[in-house]
C-alpha positions in Angstrom: 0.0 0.0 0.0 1.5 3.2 -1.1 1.6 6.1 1.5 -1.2 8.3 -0.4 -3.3 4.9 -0.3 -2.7 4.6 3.7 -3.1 8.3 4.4 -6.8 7.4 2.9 -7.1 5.0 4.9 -5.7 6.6 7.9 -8.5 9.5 6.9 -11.3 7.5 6.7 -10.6 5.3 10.4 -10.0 8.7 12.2 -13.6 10.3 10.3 -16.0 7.9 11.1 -18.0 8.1 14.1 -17.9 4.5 14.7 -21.8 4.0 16.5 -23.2 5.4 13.5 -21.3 4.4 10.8 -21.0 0.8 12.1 -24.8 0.2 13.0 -25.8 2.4 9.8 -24.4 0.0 7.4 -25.4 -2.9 9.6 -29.1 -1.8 9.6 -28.6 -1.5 5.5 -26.9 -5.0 4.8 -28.9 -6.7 7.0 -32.2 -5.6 5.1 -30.1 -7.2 2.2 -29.1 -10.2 3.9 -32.4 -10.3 5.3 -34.5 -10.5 1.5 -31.8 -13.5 0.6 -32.5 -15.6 3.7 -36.6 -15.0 3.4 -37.9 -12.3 1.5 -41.9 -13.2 1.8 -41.7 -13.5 5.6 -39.7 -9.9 5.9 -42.3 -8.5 3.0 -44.8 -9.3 4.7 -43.8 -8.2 8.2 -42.8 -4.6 6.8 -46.0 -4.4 5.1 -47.8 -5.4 8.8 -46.2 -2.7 10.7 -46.7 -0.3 7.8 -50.6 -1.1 7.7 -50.6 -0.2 11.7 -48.5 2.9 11.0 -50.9 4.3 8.2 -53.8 3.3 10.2 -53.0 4.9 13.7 -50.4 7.7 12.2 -51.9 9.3 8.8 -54.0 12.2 10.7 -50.1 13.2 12.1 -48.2 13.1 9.4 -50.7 15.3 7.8 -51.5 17.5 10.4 -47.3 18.2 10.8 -46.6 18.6 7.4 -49.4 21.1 7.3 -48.2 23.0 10.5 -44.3 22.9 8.6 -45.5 25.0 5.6 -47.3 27.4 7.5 -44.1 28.3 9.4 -42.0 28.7 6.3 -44.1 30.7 5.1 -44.1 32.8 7.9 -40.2 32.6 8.2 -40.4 34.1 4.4 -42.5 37.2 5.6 -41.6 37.5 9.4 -39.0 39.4 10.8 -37.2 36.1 11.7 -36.4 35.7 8.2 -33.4 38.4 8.6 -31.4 35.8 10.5 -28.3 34.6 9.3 -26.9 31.4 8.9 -22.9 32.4 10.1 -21.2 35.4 9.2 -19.9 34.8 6.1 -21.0 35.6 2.3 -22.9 32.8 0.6 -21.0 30.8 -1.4 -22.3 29.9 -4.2 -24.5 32.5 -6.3 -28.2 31.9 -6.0 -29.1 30.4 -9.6 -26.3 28.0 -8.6 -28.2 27.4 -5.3 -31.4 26.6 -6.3 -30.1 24.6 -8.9 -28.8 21.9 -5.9 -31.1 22.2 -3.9 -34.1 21.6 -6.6 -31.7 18.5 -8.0 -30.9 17.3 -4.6 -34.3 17.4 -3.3 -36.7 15.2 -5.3 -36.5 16.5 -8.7 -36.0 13.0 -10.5 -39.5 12.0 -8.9 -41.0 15.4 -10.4 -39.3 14.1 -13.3 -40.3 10.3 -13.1 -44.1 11.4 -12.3 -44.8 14.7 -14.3 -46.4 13.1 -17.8 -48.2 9.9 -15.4 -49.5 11.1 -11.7 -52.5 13.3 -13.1 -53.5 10.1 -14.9 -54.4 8.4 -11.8 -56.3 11.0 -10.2 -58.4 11.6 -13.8 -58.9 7.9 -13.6 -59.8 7.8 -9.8 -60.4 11.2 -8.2 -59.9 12.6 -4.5 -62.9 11.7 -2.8 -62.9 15.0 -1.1 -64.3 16.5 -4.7 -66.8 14.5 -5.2 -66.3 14.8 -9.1 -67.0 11.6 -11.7 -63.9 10.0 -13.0 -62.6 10.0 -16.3 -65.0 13.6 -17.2 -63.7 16.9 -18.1 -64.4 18.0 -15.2 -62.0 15.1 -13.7 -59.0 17.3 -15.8 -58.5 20.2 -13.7 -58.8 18.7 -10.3 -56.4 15.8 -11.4 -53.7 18.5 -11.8 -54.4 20.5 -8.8 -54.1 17.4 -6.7 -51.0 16.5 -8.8 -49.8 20.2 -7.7 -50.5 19.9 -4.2 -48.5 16.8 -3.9 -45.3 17.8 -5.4 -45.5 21.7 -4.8 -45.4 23.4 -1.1 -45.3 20.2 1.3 -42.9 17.9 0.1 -40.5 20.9 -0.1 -41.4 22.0 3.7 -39.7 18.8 5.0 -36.6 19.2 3.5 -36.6 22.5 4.1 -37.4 22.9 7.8 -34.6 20.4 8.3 -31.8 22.0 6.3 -32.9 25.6 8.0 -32.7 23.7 11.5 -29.5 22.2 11.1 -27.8 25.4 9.2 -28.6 27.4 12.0 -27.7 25.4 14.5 -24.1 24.1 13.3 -23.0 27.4 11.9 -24.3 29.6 14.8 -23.9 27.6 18.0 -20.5 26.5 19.2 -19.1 23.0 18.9 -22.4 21.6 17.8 -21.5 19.5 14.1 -23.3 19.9 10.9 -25.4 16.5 11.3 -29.1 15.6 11.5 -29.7 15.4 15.1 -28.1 18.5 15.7 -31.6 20.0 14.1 -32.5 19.2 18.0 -29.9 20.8 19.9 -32.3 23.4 21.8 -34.2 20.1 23.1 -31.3 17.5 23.2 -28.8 19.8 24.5 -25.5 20.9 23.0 -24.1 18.9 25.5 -25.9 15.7 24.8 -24.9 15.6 21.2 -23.3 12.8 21.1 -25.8 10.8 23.6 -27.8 8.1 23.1 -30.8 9.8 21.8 -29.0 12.2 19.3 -26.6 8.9 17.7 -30.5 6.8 17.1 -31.7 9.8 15.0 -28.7 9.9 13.3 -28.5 6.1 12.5 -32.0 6.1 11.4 -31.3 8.9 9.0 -28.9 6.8 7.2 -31.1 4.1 7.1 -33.6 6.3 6.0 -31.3 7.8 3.0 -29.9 4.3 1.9 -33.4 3.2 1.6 -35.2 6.0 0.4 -32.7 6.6 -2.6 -32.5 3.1 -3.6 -36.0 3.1 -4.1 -35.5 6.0 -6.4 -33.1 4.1 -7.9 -34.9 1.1 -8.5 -37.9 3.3 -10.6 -35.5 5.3 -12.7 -33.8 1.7 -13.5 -37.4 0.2 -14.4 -38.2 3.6 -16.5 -35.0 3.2 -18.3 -35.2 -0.6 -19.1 -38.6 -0.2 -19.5 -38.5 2.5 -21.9 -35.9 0.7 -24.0 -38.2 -2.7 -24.4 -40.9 -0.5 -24.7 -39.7 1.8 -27.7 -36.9 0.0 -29.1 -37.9 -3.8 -27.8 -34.8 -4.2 -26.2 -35.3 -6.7 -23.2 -32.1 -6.3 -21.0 -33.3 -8.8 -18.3 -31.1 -9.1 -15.0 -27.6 -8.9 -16.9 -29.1 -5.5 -18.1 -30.8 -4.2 -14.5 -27.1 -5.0 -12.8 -25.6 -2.7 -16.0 -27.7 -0.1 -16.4 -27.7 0.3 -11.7 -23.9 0.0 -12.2 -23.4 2.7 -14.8 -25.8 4.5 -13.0 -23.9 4.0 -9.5 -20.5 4.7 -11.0 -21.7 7.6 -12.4 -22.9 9.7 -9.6 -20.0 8.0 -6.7 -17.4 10.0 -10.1 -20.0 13.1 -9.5 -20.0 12.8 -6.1 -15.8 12.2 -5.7 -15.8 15.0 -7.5 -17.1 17.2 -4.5 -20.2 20.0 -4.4 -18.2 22.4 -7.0 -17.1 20.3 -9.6 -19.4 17.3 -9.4 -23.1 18.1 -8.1 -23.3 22.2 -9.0 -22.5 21.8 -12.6 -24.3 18.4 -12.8 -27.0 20.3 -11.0 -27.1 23.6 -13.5 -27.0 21.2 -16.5 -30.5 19.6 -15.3 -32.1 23.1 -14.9 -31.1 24.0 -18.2 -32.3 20.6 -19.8 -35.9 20.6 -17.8 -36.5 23.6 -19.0 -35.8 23.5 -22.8 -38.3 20.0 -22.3 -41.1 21.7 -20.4 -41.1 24.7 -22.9 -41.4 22.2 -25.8 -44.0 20.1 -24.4 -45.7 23.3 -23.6 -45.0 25.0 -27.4 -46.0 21.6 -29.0 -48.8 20.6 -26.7 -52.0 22.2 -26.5 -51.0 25.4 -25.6 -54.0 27.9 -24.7 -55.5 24.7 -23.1 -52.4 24.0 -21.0 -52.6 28.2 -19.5 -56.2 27.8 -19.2 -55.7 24.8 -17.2 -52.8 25.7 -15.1 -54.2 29.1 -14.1 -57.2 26.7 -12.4 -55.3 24.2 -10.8 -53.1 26.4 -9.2 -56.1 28.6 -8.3 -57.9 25.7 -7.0 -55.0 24.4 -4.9 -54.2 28.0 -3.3 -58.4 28.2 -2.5 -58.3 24.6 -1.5 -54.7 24.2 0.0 -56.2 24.0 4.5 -58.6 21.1 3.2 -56.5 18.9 1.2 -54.1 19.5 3.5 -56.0 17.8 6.6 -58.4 15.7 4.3 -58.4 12.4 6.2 -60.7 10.9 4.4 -63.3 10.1 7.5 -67.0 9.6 6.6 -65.9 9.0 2.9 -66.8 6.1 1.1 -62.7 4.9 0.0 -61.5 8.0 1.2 -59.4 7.0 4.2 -57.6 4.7 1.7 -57.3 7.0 -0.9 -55.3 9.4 1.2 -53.5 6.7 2.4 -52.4 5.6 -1.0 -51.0 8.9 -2.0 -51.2 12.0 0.2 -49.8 10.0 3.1 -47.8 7.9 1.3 -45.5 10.9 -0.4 -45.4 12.8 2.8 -44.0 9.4 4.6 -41.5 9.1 1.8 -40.7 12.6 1.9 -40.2 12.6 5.3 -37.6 9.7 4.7 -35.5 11.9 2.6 -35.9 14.2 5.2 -32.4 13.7 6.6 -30.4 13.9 3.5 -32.1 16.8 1.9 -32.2 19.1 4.9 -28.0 18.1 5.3 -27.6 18.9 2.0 -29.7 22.3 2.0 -27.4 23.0 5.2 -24.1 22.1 3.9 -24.7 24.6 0.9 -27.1 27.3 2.8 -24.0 28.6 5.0 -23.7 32.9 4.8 -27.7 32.6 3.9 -30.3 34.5 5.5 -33.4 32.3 6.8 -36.0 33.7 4.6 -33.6 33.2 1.2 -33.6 29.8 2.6 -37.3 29.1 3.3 -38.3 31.0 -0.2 -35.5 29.3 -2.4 -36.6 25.9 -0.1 -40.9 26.2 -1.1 -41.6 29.3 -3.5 -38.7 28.6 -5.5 -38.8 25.3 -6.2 -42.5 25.2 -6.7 -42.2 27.9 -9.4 -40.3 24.7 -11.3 -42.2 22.1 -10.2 -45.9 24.0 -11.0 -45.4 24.6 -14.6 -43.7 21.1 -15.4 -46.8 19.2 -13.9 -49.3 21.6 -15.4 -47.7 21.5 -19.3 -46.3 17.5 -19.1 -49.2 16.6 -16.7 -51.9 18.3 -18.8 -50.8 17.3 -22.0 -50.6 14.0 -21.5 -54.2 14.2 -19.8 -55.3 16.0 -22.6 -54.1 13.6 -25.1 -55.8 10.9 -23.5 -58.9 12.3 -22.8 -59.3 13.3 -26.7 -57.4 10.2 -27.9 -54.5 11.4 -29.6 -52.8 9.4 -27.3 -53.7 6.2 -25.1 -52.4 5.8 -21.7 -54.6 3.3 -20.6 -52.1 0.3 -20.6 -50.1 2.9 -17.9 -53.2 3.0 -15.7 -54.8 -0.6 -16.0 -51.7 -2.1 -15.0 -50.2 1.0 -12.7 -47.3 0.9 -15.5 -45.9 4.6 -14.7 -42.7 3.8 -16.1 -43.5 4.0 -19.9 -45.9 7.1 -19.6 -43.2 9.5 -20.6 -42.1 7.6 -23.7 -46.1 7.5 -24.9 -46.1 11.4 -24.6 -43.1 12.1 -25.9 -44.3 9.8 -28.8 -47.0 11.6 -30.1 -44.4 14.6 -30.3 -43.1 15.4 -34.2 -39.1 14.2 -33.3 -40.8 11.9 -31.2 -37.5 9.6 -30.5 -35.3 12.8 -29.7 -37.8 13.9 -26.8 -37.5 10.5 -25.0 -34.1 10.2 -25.3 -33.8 13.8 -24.0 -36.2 12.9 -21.1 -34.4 9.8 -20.5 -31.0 11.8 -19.5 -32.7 14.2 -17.6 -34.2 11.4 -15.5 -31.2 9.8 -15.3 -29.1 12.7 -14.4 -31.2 14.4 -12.0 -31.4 11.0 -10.4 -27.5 11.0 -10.1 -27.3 14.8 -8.7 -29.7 13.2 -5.8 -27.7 10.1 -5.7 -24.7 11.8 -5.3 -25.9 14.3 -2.5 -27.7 12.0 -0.3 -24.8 10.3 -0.4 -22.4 12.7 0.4 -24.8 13.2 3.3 -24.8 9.8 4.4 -20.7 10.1 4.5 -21.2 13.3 6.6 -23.4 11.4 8.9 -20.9 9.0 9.7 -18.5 11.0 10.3 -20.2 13.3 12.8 -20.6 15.7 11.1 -17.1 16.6 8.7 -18.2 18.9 6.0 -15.6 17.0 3.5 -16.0 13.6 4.2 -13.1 11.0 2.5 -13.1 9.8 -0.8 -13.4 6.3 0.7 -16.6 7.2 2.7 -18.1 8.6 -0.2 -17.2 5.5 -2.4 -18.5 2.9 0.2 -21.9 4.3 0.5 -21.9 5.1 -3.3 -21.5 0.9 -3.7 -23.5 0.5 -0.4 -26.3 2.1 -2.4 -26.2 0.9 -5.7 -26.2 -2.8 -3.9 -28.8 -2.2 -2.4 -31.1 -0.7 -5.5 -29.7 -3.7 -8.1 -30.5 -6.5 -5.6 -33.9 -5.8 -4.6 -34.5 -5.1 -8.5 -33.7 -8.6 -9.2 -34.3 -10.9 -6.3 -37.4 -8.7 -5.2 -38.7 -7.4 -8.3 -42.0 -5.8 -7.7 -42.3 -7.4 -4.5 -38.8 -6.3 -3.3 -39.7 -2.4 -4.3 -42.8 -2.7 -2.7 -41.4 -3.8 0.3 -38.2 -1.2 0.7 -41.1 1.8 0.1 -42.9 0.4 2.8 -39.9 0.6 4.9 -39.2 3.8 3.8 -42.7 4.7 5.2 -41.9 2.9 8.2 -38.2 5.0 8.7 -40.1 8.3 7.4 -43.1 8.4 10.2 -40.5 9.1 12.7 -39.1 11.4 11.1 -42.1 13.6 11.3 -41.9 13.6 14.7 -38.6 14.9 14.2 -39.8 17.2 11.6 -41.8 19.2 14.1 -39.2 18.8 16.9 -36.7 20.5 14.5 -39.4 23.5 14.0 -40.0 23.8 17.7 -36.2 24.0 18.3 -36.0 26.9 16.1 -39.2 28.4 17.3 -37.7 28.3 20.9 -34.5 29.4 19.8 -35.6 32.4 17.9 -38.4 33.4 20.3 -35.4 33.9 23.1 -33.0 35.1 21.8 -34.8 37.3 18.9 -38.1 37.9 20.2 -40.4 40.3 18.7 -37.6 42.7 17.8 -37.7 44.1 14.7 -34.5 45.4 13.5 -33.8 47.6 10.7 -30.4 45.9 9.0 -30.3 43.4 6.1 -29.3 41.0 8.3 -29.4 39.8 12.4 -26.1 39.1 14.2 -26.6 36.0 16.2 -26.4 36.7 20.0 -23.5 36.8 22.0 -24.4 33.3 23.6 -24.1 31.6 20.8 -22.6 33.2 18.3 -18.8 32.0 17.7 -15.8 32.6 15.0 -15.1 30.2 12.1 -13.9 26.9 13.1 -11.4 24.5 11.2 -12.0 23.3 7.8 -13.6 20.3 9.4 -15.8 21.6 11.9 -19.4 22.9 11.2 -18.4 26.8 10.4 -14.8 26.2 8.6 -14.2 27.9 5.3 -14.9 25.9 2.8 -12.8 25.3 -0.3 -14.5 26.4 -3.7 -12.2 23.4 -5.7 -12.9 20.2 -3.9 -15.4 20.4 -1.6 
C-alpha cells in the first residue's frame, strides 16, 4: 500500500463516528441479507407494521406537514427571516443554489411522475371533490391534486430540516453539521453525542440508503422499460445489474468530485435541460388549453390548500384509503429523505439568510415544479382524454414507467424527446444520488463537511447494492417492500420534523423575540454566536475546488 493509499485510509478510520457508521451499514446489509434468507416472511412483516402505521399515524403526518408549511411561510415574511446562517457571504451565487437544492431534493420524482400522476387522479379522483372519474371535469382537479403533492409540502420537510440544522451548526459552538443537531435546543449541545441524538442519526442513514435506492430502482425500471418499450430491447437481469452499475458509477465520479465540480455543474446542467423540455412540451402541446388549465389548478389548490391538507378521508366512502395511498404515502417518503435533503440544503445554505432559505426551499422550487406538472401533466391528460394518445395500458396495469415515452411519442421528433427525457431522468437522479450520499458520509462522520473519498465510495457501492439487488431478487415485490420501509423509517421522522421546528421556534423566540431590527441582516447573540472553526468543523471555510 502506497503512502497516499494509507493516508486514505488513515482519513477514513479517524472520520467515522464508529456507533453510527458501524450500525448504519449494519441496519442496510442486514435488510439485504435479510431478503436473501426470506424475502416473503420480511415483506410481509414490513408491510404489517406499515398497515398499523398508516392506520393509527396518517391524521399526524398530515396535520405536521401542514403545520411545517405554514411556518416557512411565515419565516419568508416574518422578521425572523433576517437571521443569518454564520457570518460569512454565501458561497455559491443563488441560480447556482437553487439549482442543488431543486436536484438534490426530489427533482428526479417530479421528473419520473410529471407526464403519469394526473393520470391516476383523472382515472380515480380525491374523494374530497366529489367529481366523476374520467370527465372533463375530472382534468383540472387531477392537476391540482397533482400540484399539491409535489409543490409546497414535500418541499417543507426538506426544508425545515436544512434551516434547523444550518442554524444550529453554523451559529452555536461545537455543535457539528449532522441531523440530530436539528434538535440541539431540546437534546442539549451537551448531549450531542448521547444516546438519543446517535439513534436519529443512525435512522437517518437508514432512511437515506433506503429511500434513494427506491428511487433508484424506478429510474432503472423507467429506463429498461422505456428501452423494451420503444426499441424492444429486453435487457433482463444482466441489463438491470448494467444499467444500476453505470448508474452507481456515475454519480459515486460526481459525487468524488465534490459539491463544485461534481453536483453544481451536474445540477445547472439539469435546470437547463428541464427547462428546454417543459417549454417544448408546452409550445408543442396544447397550448391555450395548458394556461387555461394551469391558471385553475393552481387557483384551485391555493383556495383549497387547509382542506386537502388535513383531508383524512373520514366519513368518505374509500377515502381514508385514498389518502393513504398517495397523500400519506408521499409525505411518509418525503419525510424519509428528510435527513439527506435538509443536510444537504445545510451544507450549501452557510452565509444565507433564513428567509432566502425558506423562499428558495418552497416558493422557488415550486415555481419549477408548477409549470412542469401543469404542461407534461396536462398534455398527456389532454391527449388521453381526446385520444390522440392512449395511456390506458399505464393506468390498468399501474405501468408509470412507460408514460413518458407514450407522450413524448405523439411529439413530431418523437424519438429525440425521450431520449432527452431519458438523460434528464437519469441525471437528476444522479445529482440526488450523489448528495444523499455525500450526506450519508457526513453522517458518519459526525458531522465533517468534507468527508473521504473512501466514505463517499462505500456508501456510493453501499447504495447501488442495495437498489440492483432488490430489483432482481425482489422485483416488484422487493420495491414494494423497501417503500414500505421507507414509510416505516419516514413516520419518525415527522416527529422529528416538528421537533426541529419547535427547536428553532424556541431558539428564535429567546434570543430574537419580537424585535424588529432595521439591518439586512441579524447578528446572532452573543451566547451563541462564535468565530469560524477549522475546515472540518461545522463553520470552517470551505474550499470552492474540492469540496
Amino acid at each position: 500500500m502506497s503512502g497516499e493509499q494509507k493516508g486514505m485510509v488513515d482519513e477514513f478510520l479517524e472520520e467515522i463516528d464508529p456507533t453510527v457508521f458501524l450500525f448504519g451499514a449494519l441496519l442496510t446489509v442486514g435488510v439485504i441479507v435479510a431478503f436473501f434468507v426470506d424475502q416473503q416472511f420480511v415483506s410481509n412483516g414490513i408491510a404489517a407494521i406499515q398497515s398499523e402505521i398508516l392506520a393509527y399515524l396518517n391524521w399526524a403526518l398530515l396535520v405536521i406537514v401542514f403545520l411545517i408549511v405554514v411556518f416557512l411561510l411565515f419565516l419568508i415574511v416574518g422578521p425572523w427571516g433576517k437571521i443569518k446562517m454564520g457570518d460569512e457571504d454565501p458561497e455559491y451565487s443563488f441560480l447556482s443554489f437553487f439549482a442543488m437544492l431543486y436536484s438534490a431534493g426530489f427533482a428526479a420524482g417530479v421528473v419520473f411522475w410529471g407526464p403519469t400522476e394526473a393520470l391516476f387522479y383523472y382515472d380515480s379522483p380525491s374523494p374530497l371533490f366529489g367529481v366523476e372519474s374520467g370527465t372533463s371535469e375530472a382534468i383540472p382537479i387531477a392537476i391540482q391534486q397533482t400540484l399539491f403533492h409535489w409543490a409546497l409540502p414535500q418541499l417543507a420537510v426538506f426544508t425545515i430540516m436544512g434551516l434547523a440544522i444550518a442554524y444550529f451548526a453554523y451559529n452555536y459552538e461545537n455543535v457539528p453539521l449532522r441531523v440530530s443537531s436539528a434538535l440541539t435546543p431540546i437534546i442539549g449541545a451537551e448531549n450531542l453525542d448521547g444516546p438519543f441524538a446517535k439513534v436519529i442519526d443512525i435512522l437517518a442513514v437508514f432512511a437515506t440508503i433506503g429511500g434513494v435506492a427506491t428511487s433508484l430502482g424506478f429510474i432503472g425500471s423507467q429506463f429498461i422499460a422505456g428501452l423494451d418499450y420503444q426499441w424492444g430491447i429486453d435487457l433482463g437481469n444482466v441489463g438491470i445489474l448494467l444499467v444500476v452499475t453505470t448508474m452507481t458509477l456515475l454519480f459515486t465520479i460526481s459525487m468524488v468530485l465534490g459539491v463544485n465540480r461534481g453536483i453544481r455543474r451536474l445540477s445547472n446542467f439539469n435546470m437547463i435541460l428541464f427547462v428546454v423540455l417543459m417549454l417544448a412540451t408546452f409550445i408543442l402541446g396544447p397550448t391555450l388549453f395548458l394556461l387555461l388549465l394551469g391558471s385553475q389548478a393552481v387557483g384551485g389548490m391555493i383556495a383549497d390548500f387547509t382542506s386537502m391538507s388535513l383531508y383524512t378521508g373520514a366519513g368518505t366512502e374509500g377515502g381514508t384509503g385514498w389518502v393513504n395511498a398517495w397523500t400519506v404515502f408521499y409525505w411518509a417518503w418525503a419525510l424519509s429523505w428528510s435527513p439527506f435533503a435538509g443536510l444537504f440544503i445545510a451544507r450549501i445554505s452557510k452565509g444565507r439568510t433564513v428567509r432566502e432559505v425558506a423562499f428558495t426551499g418552497i416558493v422557488a422550487t415550486s415555481a419549477a415544479t408548477i409549470p412542469w406538472f401543469t404542461f407534461v401533466g396536462g398534455t398527456a391528460l389532454q391527449y388521453h382524454h381526446t385520444g390522440v394518445a392512449d395511456f390506458s395500458p399505464v393506468i390498468a396495469n399501474f405501468t408509470p414507467e412507460i408514460s413518458g415515452f407514450i407522450l413524448f411519442g405523439a411529439f413530431p421528433f418523437g424519438t429525440v424527446f425521450m431520449i432527452a427525457f431519458m438523460v434528464l431522468v437519469t441525471t437528476f437522479f444522479i445529482t440526488s444520488a450523489d448528495s444523499s450520499t455525500l450526506a450519508v458520509s457526513m453522517m458518519t462522520t459526525g458531522g465533517k463537511a468534507r468527508p473521504s473519498t473512501i466514505n463517499r465510495i462505500f456508501w456510493g457501492v453501499v447504495l447501488g447494492m442495495t437498489a440492483a439487488i432488490l430489483m432482481i431478487i425482489g422485483g416488484e415485490g422487493g420495491t414494494s417492500a423497501l417503500q414500505d420501509a421507507v414509510i416505516i423509517t419516514g413516520a419518525p421522522f415527522a416527529f422529528v420534523c416538528f421537533l426541529a421546528m419547535l427547536s428553532l421556534i424556541k431558539d428564535f423566540g429567546s434570543n430574537y423575540g419580537q424585535v424588529l431590527l432595521q439591518d439586512e441582516t441579524v447578528l446572532v447573540g452573543s451566547s451563541t454566536k462564535t468565530e469560524a472553526e477549522s475546515p472540518a468543523g461545522p463553520g470552517g471555510p470551505v474550499e470552492s475546488d474540492d469540496d
